[in-house]
N, C-alpha and C positions, 0 to 999 in steps of 0.2 A: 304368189300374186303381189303386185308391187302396190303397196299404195299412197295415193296421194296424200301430200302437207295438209290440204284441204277436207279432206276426208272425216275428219275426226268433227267439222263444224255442220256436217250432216245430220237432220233430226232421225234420231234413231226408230225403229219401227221391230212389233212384234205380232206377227201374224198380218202382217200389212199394214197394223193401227200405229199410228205415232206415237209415242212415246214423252212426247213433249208436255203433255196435261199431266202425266203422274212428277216431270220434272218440278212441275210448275206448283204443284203439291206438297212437294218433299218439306219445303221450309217451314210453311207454318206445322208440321208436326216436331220440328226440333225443339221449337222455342216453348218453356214451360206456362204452365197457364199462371195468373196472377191468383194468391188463396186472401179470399177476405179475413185473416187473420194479422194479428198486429205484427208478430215478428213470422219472417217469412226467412230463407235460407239464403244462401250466397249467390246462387247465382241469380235467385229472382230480383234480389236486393240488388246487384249488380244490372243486370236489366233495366228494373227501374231506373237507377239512378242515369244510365246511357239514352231513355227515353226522356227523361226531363230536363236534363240536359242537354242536349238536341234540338228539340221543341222550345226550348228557349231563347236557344241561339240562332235559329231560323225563322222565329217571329219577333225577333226583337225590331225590325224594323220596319213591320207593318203594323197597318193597323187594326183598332180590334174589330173592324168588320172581316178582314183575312185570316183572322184568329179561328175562325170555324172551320179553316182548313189544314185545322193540328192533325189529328186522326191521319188524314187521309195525307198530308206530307211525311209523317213518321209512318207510315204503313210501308208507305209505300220506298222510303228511304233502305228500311231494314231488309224488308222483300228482295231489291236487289244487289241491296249489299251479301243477304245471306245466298241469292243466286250466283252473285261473282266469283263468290268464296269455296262454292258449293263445288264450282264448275276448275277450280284448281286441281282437286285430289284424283288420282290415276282413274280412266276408265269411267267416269265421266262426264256427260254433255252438258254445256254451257247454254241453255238458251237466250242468255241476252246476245251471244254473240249473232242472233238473226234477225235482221234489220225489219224485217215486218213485227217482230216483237214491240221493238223498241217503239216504231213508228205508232204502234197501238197502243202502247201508255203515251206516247208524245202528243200527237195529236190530239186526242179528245180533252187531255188538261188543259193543253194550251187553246181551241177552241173556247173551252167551259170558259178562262181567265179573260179569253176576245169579248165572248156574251156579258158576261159581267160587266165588264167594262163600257159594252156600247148600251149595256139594259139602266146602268146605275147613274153614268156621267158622260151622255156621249159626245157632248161636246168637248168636254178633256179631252176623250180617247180618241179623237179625231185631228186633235189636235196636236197630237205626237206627230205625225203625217206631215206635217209643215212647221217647223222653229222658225220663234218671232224673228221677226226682221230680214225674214229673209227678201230679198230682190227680186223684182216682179217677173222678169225673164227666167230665174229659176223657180218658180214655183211648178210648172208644170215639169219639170224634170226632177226636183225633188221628190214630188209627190208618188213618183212614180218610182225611186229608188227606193223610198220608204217603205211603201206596198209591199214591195220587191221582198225588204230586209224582215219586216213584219211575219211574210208567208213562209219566210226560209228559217226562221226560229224552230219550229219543230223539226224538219228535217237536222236540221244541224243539233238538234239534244238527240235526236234519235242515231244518227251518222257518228256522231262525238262515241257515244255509248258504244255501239255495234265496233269501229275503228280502234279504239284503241285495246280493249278486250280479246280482237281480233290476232292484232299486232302482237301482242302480251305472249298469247298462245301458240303464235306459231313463230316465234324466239323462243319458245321454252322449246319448244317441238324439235327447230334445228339445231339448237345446242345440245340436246338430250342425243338426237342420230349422232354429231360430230362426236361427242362422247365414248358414244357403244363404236363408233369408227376406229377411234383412234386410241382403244384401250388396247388391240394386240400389237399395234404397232407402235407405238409412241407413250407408253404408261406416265410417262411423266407429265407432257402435254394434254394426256385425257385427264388424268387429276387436275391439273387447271382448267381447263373446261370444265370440269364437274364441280368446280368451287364458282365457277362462275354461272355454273346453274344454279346453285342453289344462290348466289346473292341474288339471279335475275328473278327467283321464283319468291324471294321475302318484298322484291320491289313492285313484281303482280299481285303481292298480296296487299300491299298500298294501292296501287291503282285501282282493285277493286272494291276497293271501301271510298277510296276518293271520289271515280267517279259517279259512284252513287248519290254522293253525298253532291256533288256538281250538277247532277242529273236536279233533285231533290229544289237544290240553291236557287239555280237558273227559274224555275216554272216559280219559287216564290219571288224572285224577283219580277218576272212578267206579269204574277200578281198586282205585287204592289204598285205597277204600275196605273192599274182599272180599279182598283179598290180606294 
């Protein structure tokens, strides 16, 4: 049975039930719990010290009313960095790569950041919608590109995240076949291909901490914007 490139981005199913809830599970059992003890071991120390770092560098430029959304930016940064990471090693499944995932962490932050914004200062937040000085003939077409650009913010962190995750894996996918192709025939060009898998798979392994962290950036950004 021949199967498809596509295939592999299938949520996996066991006895008909999806399998995507135990995926979505796995990570927080990796990570060690914090011990309220003074000296703790290397890798928790190491943890720490990537969470506070982190959280420092993505609230430095808001303010302390956005500060309440440490927890929940570092939560959720690690979540899919340890999903992108997760979804490299053989065998398998990546659920960021499905765009209704994405769309479900997308959405409802970037709503939460809208409501803030129109509950705390709405006349600021309304006021994005239209830059001063702008010309009386274009107001009414700005206003409407705005809206436009406003509503397309979530799909585009969601589309961003699902795309290029996508892309990542199925370059690993073809280079991996051209590989097992071209080992009886060409051994010399299959070892270049196999060295050019593996750089392409330490460059998936940047992308998927990147865009996490770009995922992470963006929605504090749109923060700071209502806050």
């Amino acid at each position: 049975m021949t199967l498809s490139f596509f295939d592999q981005f299938a949520s996996p199913t066991l006895l008909g039930i999806p399998l995507i809830a135990l995926a979505l599970t796995l990570p927080w059992i990796l990570y060690p719990t914090p011990s309220p003890r003074w000296l703790n071991n290397r890798l928790t120390t190491a943890q720490a010290w990537f969470m506070n770092r982190f959280t420092n560098q993505l609230l430095l430029p808001l303010s302390p009313n956005g500060h309440k959304w440490a927890l929940l930016f570092t939560s959720l940064m690690i979540f899919l960095m340890t999903l992108n990471m997760l979804g490299l090693l053989p065998y398998t499944f990546t659920p960021t790569t499905q765009l209704s995932l994405n769309m479900g962490f997308a959405v409802p932050l970037w709503l939460a950041t809208v409501i803030i914004g129109m509950r705390n200062q709405p006349t600021h937040a309304l006021g994005h919608l239209l830059p001063e000085g702008t010309p009386t003939l274009l107001i009414p077409v700005l206003i409407i590109i705005e809206t436009i650009s406003l509503f397309i913010r979530p799909l585009a962190l969601g589309v961003r995240l699902t795309a290029n995750l996508t892309a990542g894996h199925l370059l690993i996918q073809l280079i991996a076949t051209a590989a097992f192709v071209l080992l009886p025939l060409m051994p010399t060009v299959a070892l270049l291909t196999t060295t050019l898998l593996f750089l392409l798979t330490l460059l998936e392994v940047a992308v998927a901490m990147i865009q996490a962290y770009v995922f992470v950036l963006l929605l504090s950004l749109y923060l700071q914007e209502n806050v």
